[in-house]
Backbone as CSV, one residue per row, in Angstrom:
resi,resn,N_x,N_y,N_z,CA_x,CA_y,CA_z,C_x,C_y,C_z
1,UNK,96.656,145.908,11.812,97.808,145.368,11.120,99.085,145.590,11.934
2,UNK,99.448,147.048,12.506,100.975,146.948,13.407,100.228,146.438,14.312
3,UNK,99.234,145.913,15.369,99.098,145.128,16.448,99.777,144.054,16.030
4,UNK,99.519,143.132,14.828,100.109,141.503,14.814,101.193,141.770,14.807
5,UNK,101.902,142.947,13.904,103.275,142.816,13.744,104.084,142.852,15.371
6,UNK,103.687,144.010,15.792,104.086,143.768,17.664,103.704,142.666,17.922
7,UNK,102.742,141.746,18.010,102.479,140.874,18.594,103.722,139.121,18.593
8,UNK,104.061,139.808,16.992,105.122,138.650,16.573,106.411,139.124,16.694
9,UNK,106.447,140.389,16.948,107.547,140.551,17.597,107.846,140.294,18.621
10,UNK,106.917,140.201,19.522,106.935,140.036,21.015,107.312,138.460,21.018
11,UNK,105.931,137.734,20.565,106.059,136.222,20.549,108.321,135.899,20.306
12,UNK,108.326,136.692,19.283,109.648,136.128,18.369,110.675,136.110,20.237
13,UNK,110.604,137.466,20.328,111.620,137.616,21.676,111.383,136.366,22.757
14,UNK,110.148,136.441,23.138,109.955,135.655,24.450,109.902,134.231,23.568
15,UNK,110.523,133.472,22.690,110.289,132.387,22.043,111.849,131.873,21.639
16,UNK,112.310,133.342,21.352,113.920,133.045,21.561,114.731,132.734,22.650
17,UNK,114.137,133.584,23.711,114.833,133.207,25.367,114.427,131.898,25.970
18,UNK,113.210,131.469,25.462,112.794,130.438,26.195,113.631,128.853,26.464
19,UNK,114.524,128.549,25.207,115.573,127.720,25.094,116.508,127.884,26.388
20,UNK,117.003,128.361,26.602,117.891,129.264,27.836,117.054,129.077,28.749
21,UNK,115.566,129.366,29.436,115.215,129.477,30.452,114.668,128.605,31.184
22,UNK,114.474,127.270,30.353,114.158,125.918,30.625,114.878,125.182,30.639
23,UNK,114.697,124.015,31.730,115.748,123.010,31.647,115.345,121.534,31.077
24,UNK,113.734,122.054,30.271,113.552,120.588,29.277,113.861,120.984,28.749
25,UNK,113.642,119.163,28.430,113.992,119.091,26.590,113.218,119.245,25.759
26,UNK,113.044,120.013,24.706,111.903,120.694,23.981,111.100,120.979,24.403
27,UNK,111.560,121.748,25.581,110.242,122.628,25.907,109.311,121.819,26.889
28,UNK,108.913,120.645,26.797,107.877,119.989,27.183,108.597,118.474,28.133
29,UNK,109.692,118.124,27.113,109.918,116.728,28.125,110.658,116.641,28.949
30,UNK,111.430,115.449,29.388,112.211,115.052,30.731,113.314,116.102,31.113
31,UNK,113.400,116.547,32.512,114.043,117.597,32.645,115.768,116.301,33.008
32,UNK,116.347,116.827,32.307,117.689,115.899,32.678,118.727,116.541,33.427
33,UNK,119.573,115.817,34.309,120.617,116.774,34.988,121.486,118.271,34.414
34,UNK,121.915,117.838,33.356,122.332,119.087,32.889,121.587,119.063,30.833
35,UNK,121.281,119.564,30.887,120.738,120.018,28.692,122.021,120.910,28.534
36,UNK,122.080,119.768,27.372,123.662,120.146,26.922,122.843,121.655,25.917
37,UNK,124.358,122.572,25.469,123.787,123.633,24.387,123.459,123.456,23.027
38,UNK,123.559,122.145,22.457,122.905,121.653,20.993,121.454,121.361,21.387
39,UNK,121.348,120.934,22.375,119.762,121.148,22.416,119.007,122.200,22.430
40,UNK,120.043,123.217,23.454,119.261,124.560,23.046,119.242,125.244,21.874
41,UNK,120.183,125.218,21.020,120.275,125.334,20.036,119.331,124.643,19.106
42,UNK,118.981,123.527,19.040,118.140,123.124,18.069,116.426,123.710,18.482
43,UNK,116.835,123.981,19.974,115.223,124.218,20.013,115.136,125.685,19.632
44,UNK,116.324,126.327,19.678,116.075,127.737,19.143,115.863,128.466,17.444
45,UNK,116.573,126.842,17.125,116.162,126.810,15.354,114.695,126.147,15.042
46,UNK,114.063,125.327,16.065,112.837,125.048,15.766,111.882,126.203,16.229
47,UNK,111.842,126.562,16.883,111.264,128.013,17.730,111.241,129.280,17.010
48,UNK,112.612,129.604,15.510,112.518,130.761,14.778,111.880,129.548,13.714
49,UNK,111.860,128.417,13.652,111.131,127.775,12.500,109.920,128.203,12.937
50,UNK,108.936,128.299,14.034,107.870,128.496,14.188,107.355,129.613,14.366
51,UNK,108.114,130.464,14.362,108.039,132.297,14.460,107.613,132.493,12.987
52,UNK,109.035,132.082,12.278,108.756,132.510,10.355,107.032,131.997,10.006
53,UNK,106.773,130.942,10.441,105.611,129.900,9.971,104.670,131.246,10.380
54,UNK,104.578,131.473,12.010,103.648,132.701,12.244,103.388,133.657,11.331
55,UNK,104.871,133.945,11.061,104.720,135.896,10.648,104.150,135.303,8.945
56,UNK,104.358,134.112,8.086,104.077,133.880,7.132,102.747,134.026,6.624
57,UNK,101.584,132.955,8.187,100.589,132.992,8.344,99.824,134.024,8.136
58,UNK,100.244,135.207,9.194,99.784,136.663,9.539,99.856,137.380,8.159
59,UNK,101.261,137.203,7.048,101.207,137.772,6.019,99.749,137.636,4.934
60,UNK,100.230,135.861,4.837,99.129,135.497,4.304,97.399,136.098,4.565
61,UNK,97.100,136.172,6.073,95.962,136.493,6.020,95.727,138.065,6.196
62,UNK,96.658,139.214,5.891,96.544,140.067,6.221,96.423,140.876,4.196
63,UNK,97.126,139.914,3.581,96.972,139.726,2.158,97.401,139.317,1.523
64,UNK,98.248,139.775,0.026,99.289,138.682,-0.626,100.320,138.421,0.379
65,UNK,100.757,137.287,-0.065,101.859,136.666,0.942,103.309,137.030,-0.156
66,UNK,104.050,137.478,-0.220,105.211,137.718,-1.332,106.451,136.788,-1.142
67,UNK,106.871,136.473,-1.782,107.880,135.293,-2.318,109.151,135.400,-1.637
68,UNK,109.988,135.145,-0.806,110.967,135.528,-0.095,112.064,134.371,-0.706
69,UNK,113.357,135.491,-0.712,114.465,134.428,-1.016,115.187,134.295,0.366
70,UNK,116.453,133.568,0.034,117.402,133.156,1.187,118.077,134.337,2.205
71,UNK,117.699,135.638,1.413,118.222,136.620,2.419,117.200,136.998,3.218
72,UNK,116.003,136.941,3.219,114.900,137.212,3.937,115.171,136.085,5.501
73,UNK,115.616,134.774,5.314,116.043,134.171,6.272,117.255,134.135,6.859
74,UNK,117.895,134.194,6.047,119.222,134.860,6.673,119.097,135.668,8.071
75,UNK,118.389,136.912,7.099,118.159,138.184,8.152,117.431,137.672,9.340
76,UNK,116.366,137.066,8.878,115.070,136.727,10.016,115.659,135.705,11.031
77,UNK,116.771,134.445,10.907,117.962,134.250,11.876,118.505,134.888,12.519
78,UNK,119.150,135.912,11.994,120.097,136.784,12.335,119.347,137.964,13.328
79,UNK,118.024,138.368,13.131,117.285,138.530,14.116,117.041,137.808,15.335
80,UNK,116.763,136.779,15.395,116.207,135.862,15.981,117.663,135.196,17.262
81,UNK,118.501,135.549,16.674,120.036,135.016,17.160,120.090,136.483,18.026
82,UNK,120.135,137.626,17.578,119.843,138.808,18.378,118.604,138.843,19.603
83,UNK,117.554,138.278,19.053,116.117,138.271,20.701,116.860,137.565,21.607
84,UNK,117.862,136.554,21.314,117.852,135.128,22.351,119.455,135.538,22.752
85,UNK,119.773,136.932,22.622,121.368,137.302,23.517,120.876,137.156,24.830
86,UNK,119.754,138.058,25.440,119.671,138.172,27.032,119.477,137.057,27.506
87,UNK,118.538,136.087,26.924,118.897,134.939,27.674,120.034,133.650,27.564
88,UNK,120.773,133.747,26.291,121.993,133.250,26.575,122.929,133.927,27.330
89,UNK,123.007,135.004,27.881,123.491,136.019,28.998,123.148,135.527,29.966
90,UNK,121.647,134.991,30.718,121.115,135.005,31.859,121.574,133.094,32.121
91,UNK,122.127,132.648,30.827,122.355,131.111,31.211,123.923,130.926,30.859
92,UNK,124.595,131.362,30.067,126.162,131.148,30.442,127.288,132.084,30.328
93,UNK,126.631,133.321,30.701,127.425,134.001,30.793,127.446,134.885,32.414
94,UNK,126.483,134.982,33.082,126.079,135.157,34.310,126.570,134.503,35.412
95,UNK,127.052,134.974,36.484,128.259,133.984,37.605,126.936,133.381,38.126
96,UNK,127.187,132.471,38.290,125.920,131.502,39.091,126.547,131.393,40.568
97,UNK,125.706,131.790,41.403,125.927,131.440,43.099,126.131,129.788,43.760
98,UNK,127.005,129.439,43.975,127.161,127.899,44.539,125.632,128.088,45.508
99,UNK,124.771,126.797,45.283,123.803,126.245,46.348,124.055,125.822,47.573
């Protein structure tokens, strides 16, 4: 049982940076000259959409699944906005070297 929970913790971190560390678009398509930051942004709200779905899953099959209100997501954002500092650090806040 704490293995999955590490495990979705881990996933959550490396799932938050990943927006930041790619230069597709969702992850998968056309890499364009510059990805503006609403894209990263949306992929970082689809990405904690797919974290919650995980840890929901894991609840579910680990036993009752319990009823969560709006502060449970709140928080679980507000987490999730915390995994994905270092790599909004490593993409606009970091001096980039002229090529």
């Amino acid at each position: 049982m704490t293995a999955s929970i590490w495990l979705l913790l881990g996933f959550g971190f490396v799932a938050a940076n990943l927006p930041f560390l790619s230069e597709r678009v969702l992850l998968v398509g056309p890499r364009p000259a510059h990805k503006s930051f609403w894209w990263r942004l949306l992929e970082l709200l689809l990405l904690a959409g797919l974290t919650i779905a995980i840890g929901t899953a894991i609840e579910a099959r680990i036993g009752q699944r319990h009823p969560q209100g709006w502060q449970f997501y709140a928080i679980a954002l507000c987490l999730f906005a915390t995994f994905a500092f270092p790599g909004f650090v490593w993409r606009h806040l970091r001096r980039h070297r002229p090529q």
